[in-house]
Biopython code that builds the backbone (N, CA, C, O; Angstrom):
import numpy as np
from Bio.PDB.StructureBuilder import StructureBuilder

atoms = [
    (1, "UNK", "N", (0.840, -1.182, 0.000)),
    (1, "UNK", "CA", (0.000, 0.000, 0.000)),
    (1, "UNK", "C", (0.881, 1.240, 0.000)),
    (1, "UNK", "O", (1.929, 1.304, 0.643)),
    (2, "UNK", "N", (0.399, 2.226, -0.758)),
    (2, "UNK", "CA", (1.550, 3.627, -1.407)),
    (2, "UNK", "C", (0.970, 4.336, -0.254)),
    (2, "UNK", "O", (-0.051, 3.860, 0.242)),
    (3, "UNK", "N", (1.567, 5.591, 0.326)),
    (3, "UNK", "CA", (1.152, 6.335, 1.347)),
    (3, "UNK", "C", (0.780, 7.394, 0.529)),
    (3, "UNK", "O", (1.493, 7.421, -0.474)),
    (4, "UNK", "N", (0.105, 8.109, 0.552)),
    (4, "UNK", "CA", (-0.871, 9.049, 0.024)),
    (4, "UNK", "C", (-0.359, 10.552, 0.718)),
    (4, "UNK", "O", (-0.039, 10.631, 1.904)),
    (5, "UNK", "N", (-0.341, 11.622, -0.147)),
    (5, "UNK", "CA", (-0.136, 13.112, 0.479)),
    (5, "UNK", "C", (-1.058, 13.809, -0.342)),
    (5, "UNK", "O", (-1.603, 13.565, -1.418)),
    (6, "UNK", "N", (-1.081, 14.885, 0.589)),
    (6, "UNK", "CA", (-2.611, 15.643, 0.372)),
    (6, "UNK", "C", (-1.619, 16.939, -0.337)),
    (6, "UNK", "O", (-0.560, 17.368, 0.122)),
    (7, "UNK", "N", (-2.385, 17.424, -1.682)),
    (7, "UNK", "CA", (-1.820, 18.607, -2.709)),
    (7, "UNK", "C", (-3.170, 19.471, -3.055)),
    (7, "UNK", "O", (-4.225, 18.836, -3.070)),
    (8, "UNK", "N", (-3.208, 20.794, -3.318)),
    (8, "UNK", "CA", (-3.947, 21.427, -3.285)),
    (8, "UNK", "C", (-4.023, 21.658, -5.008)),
    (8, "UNK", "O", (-3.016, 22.110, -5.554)),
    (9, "UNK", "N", (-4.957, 21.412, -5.647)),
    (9, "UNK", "CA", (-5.506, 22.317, -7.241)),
    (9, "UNK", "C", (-6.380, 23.029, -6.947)),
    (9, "UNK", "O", (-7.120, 22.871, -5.976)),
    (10, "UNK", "N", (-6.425, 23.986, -7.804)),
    (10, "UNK", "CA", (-7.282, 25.284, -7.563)),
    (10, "UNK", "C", (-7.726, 25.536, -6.292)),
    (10, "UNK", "O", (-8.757, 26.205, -6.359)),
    (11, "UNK", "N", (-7.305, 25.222, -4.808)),
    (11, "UNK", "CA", (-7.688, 25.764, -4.278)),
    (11, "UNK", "C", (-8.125, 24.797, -3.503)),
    (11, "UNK", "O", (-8.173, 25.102, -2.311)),
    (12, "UNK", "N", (-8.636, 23.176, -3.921)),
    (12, "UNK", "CA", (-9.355, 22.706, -3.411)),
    (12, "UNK", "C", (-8.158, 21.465, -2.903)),
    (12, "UNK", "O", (-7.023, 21.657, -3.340)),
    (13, "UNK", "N", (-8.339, 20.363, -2.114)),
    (13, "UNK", "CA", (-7.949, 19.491, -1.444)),
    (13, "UNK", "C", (-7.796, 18.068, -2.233)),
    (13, "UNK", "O", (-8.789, 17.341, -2.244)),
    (14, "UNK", "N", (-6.932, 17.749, -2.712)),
    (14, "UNK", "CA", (-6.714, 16.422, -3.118)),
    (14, "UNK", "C", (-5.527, 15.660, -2.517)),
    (14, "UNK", "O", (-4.462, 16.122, -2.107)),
    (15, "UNK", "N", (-5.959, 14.364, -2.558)),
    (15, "UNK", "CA", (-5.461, 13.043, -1.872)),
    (15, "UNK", "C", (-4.787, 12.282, -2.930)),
    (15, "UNK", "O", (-5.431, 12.096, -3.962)),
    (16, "UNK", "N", (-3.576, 11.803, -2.843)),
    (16, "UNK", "CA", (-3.259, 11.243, -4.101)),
    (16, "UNK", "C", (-1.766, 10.689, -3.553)),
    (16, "UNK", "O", (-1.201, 10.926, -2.485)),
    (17, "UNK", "N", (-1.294, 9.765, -4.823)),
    (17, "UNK", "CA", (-0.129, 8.351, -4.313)),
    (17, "UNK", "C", (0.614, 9.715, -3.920)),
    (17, "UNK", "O", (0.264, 10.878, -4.122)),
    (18, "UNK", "N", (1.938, 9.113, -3.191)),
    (18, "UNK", "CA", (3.164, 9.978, -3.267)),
    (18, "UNK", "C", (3.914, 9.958, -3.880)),
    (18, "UNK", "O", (4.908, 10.643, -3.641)),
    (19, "UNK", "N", (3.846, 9.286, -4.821)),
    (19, "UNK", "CA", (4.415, 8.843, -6.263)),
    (19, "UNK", "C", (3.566, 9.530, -7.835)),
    (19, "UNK", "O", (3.776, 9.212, -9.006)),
    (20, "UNK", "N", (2.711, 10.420, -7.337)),
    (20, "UNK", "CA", (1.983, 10.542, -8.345)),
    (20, "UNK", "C", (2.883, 11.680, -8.916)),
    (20, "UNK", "O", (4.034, 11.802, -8.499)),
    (21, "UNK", "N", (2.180, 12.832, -10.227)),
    (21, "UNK", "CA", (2.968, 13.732, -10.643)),
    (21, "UNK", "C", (1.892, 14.835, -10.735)),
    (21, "UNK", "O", (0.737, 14.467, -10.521)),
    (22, "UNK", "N", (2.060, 15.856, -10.962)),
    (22, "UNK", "CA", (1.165, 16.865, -11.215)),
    (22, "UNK", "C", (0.302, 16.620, -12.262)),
    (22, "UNK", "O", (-0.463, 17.584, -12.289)),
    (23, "UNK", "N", (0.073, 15.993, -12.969)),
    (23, "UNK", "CA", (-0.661, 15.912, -13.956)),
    (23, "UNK", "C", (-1.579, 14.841, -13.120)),
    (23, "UNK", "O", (-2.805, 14.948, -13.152)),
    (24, "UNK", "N", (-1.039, 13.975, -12.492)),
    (24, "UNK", "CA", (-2.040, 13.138, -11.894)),
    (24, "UNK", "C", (-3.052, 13.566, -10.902)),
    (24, "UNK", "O", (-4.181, 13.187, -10.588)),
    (25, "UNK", "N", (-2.011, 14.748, -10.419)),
    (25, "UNK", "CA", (-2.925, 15.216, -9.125)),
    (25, "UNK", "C", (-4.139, 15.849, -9.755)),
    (25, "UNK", "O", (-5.278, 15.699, -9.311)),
    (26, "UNK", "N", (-3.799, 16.635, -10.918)),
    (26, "UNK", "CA", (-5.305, 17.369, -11.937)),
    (26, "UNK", "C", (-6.098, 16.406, -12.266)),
    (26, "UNK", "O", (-7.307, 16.634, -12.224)),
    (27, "UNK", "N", (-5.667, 15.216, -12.638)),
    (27, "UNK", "CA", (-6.692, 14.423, -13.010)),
    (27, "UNK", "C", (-7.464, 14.363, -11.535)),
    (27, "UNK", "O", (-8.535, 14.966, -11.453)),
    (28, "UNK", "N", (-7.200, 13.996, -10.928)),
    (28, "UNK", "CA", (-7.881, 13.166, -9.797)),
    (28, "UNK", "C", (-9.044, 14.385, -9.284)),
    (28, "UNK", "O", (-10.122, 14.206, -8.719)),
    (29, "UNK", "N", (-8.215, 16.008, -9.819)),
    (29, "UNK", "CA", (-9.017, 17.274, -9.671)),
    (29, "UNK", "C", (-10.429, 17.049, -10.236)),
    (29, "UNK", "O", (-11.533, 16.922, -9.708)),
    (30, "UNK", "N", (-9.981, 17.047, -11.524)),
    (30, "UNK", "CA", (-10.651, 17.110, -12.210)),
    (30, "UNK", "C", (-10.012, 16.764, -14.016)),
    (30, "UNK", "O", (-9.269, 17.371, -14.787)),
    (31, "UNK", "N", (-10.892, 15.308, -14.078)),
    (31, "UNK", "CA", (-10.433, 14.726, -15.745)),
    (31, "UNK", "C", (-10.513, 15.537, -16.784)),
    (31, "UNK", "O", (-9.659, 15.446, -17.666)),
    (32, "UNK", "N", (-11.394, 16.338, -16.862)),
    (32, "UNK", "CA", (-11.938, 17.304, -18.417)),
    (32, "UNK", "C", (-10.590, 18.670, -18.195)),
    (32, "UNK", "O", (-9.860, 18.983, -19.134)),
    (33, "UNK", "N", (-10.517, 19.141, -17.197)),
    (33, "UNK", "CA", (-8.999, 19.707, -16.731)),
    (33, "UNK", "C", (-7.536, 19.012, -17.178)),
    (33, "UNK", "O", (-6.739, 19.827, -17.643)),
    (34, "UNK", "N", (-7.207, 18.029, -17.126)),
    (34, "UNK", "CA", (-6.297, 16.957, -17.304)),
    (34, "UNK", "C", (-6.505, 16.772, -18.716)),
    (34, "UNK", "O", (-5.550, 16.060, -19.027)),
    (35, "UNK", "N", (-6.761, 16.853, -19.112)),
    (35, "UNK", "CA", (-7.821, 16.372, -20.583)),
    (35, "UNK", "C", (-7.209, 18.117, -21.508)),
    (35, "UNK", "O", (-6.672, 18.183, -22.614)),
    (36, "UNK", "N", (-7.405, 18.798, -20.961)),
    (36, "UNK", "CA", (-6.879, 20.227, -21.555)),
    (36, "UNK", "C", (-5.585, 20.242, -21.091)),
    (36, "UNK", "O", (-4.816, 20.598, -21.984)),
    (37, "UNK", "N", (-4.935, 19.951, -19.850)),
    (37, "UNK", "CA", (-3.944, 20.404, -20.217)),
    (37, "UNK", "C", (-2.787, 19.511, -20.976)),
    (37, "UNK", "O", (-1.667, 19.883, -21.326)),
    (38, "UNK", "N", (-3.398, 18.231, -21.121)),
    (38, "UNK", "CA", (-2.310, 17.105, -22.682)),
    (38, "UNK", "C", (-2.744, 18.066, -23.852)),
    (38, "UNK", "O", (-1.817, 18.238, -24.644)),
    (39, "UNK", "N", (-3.882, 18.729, -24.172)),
    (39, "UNK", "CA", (-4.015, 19.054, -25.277)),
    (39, "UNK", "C", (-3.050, 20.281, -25.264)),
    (39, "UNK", "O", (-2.371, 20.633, -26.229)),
    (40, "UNK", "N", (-3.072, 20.710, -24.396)),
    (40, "UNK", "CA", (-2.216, 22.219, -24.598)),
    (40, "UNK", "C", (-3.360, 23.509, -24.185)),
    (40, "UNK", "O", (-2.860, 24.603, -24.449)),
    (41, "UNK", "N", (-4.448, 23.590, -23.733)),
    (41, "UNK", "CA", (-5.296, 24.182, -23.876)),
    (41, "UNK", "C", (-5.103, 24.840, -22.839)),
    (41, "UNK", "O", (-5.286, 26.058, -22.848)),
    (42, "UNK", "N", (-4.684, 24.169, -21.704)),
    (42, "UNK", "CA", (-4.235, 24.671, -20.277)),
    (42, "UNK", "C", (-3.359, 24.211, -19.445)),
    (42, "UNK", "O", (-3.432, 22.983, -19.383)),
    (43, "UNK", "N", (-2.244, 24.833, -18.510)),
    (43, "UNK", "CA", (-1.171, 24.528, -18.030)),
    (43, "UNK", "C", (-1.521, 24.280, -16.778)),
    (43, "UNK", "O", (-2.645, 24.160, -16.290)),
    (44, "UNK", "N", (-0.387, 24.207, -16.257)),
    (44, "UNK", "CA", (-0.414, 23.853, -14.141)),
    (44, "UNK", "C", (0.929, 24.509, -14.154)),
    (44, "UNK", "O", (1.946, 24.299, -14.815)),
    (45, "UNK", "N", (0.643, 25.302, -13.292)),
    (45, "UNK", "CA", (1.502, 25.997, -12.685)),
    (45, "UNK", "C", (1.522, 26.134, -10.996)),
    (45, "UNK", "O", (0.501, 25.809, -10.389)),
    (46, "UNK", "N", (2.214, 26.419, -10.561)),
    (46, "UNK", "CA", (2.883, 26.506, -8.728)),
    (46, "UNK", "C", (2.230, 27.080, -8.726)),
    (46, "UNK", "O", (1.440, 27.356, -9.629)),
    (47, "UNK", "N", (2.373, 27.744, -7.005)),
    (47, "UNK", "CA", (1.269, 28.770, -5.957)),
    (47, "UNK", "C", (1.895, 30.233, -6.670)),
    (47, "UNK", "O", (1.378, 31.308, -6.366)),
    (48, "UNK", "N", (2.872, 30.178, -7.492)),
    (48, "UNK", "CA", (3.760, 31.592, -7.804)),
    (48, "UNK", "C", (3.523, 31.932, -9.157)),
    (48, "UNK", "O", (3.911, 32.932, -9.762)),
    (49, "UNK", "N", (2.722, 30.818, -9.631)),
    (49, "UNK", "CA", (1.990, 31.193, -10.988)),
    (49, "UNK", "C", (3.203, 30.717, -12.004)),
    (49, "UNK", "O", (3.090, 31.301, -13.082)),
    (50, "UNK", "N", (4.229, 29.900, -11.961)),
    (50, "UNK", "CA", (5.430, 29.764, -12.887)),
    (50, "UNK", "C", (4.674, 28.110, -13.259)),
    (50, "UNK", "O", (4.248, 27.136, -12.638)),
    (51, "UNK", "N", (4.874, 28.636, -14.888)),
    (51, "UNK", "CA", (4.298, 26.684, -15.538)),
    (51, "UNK", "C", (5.390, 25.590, -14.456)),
    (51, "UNK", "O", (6.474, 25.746, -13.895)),
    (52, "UNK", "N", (4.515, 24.617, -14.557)),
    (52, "UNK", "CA", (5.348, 23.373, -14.057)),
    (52, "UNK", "C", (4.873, 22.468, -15.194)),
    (52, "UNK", "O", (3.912, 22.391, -15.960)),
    (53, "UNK", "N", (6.215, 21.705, -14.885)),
    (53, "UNK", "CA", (5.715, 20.399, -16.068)),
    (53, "UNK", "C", (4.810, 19.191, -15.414)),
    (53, "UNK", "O", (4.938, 18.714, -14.286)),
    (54, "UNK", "N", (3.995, 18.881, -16.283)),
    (54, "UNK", "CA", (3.501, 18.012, -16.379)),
    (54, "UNK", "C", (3.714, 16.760, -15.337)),
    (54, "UNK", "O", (2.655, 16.488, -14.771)),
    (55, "UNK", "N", (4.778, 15.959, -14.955)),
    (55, "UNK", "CA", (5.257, 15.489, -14.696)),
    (55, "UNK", "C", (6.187, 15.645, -13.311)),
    (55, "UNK", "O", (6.972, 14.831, -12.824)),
    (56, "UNK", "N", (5.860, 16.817, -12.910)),
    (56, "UNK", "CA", (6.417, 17.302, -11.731)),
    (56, "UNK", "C", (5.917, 16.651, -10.698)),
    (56, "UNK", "O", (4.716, 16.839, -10.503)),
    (57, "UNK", "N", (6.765, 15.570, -9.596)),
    (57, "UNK", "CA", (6.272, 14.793, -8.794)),
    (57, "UNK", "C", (6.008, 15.770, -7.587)),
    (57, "UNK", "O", (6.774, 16.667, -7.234)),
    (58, "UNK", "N", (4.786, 15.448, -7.006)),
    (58, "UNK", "CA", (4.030, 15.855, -5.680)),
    (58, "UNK", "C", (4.782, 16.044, -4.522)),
    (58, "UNK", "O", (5.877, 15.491, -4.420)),
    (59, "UNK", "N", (4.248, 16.897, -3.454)),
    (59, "UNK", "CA", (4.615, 16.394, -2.505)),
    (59, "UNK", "C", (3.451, 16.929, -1.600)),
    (59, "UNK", "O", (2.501, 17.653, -1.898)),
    (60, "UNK", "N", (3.838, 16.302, -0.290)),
    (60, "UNK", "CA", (2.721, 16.841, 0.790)),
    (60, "UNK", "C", (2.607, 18.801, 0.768)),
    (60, "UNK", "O", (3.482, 19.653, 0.924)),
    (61, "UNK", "N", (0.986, 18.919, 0.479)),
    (61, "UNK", "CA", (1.560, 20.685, 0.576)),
    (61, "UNK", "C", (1.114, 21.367, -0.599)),
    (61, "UNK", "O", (0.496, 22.429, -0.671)),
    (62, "UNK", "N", (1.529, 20.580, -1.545)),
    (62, "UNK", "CA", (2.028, 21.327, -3.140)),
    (62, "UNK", "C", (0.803, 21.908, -3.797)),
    (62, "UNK", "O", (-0.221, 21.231, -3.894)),
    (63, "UNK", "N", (0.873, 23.057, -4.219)),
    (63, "UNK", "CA", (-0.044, 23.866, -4.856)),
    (63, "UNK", "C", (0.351, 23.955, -5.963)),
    (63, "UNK", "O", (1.493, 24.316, -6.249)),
    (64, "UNK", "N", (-0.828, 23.535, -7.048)),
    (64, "UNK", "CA", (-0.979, 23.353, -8.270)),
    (64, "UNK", "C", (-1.918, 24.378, -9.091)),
    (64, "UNK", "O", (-1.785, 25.337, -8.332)),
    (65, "UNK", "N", (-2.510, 24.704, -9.795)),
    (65, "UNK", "CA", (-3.447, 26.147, -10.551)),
    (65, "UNK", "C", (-3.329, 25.609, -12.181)),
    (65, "UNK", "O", (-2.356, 25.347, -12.889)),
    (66, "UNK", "N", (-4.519, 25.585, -12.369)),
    (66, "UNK", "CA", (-4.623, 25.045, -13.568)),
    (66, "UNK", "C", (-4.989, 26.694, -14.175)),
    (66, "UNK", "O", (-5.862, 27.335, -13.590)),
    (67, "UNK", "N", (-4.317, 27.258, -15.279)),
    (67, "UNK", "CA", (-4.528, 28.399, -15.935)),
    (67, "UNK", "C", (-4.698, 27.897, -17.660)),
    (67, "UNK", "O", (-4.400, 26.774, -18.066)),
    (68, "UNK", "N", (-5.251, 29.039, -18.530)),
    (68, "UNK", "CA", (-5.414, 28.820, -19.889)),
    (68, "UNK", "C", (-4.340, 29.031, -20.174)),
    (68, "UNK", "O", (-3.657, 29.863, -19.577)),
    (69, "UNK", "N", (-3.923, 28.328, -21.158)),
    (69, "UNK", "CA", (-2.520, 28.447, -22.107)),
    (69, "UNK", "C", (-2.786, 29.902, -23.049)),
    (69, "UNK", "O", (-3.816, 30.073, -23.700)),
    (70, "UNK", "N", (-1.553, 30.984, -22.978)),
    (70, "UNK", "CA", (-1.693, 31.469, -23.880)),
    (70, "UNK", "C", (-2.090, 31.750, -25.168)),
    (70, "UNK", "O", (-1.961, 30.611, -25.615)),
    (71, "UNK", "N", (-2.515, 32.472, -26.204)),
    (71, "UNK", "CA", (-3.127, 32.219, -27.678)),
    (71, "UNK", "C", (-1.753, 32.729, -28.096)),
    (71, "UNK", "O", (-1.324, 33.780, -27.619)),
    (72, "UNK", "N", (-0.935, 31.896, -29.117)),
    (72, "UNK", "CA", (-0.297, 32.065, -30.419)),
    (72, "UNK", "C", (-0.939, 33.725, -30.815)),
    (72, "UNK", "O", (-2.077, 34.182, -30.923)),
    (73, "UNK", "N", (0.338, 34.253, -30.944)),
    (73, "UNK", "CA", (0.147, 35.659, -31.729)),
    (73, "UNK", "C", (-0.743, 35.462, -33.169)),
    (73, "UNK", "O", (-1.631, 36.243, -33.511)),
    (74, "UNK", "N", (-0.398, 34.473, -33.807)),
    (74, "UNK", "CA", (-0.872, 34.356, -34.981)),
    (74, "UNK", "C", (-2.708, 33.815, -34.822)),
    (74, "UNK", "O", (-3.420, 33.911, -35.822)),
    (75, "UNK", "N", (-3.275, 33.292, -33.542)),
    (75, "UNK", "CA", (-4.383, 33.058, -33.240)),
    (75, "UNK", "C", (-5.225, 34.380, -32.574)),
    (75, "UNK", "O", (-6.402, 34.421, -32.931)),
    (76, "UNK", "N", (-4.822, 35.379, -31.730)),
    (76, "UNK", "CA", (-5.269, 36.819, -31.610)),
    (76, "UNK", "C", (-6.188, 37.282, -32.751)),
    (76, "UNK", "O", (-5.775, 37.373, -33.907)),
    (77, "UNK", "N", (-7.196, 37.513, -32.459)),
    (77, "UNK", "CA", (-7.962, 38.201, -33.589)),
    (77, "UNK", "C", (-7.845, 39.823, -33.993)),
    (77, "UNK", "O", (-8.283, 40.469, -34.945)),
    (78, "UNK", "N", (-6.672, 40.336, -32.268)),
    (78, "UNK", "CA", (-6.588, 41.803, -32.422)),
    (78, "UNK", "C", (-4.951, 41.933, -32.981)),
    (78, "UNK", "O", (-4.469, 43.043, -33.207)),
    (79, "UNK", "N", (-4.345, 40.954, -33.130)),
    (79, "UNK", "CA", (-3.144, 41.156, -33.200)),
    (79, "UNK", "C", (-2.155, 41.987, -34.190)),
    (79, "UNK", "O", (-2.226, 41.356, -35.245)),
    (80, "UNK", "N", (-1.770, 42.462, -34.275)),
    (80, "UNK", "CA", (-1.337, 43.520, -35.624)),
    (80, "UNK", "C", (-0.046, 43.091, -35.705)),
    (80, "UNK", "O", (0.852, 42.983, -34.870)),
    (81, "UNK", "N", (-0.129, 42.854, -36.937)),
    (81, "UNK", "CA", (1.385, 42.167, -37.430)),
    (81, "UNK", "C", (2.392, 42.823, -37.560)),
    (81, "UNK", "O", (3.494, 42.331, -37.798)),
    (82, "UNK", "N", (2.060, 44.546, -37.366)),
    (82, "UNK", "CA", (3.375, 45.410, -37.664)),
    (82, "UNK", "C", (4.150, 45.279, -36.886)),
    (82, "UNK", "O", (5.221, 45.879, -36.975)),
]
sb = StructureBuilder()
sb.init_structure("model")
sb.init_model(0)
sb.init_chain("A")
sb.init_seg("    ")
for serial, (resi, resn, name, xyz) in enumerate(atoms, 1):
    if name == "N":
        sb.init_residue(resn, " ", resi, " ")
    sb.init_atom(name, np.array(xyz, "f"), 0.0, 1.0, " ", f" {name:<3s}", serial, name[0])
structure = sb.get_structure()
């Protein structure tokens, strides 16, 4: 049996292996979340707002924030190419 540590996403309280990674801990947040951020649609970043990867293993404590991924300059509908 894996011992379990408690990590915070958005704010809220999750339970998860101590072996897990940040991406796992979003899933367990929330799947349709996890689900955007493989696509690229949205990141996880620390309590300091800096991206973390994917793969960044947990620990007891750890604050996670799921934010929207930036839009590509070339996707901006206001963007001016000059």
């Amino acid at each position: 049996m894996s011992e379990t540590v408690r990590v915070y996403v958005n704010a809220k309280a999750v339970d998860v292996e101590s072996t897990a990674t940040a991406l796992e801990a979003v899933e367990r947040f929330d799947s349709s979340q996890a689900s955007a951020v493989r696509t690229g649609e949205r990141l996880i970043t620390d309590s300091r707002g800096i991206v973390t990867d994917s793969a960044t293993p947990v620990h007891n404590g750890a604050i996670f924030r799921i934010v929207r991924a930036r839009q590509a300059a070339g996707e901006d509908p206001d963007s001016n190419p000059l």
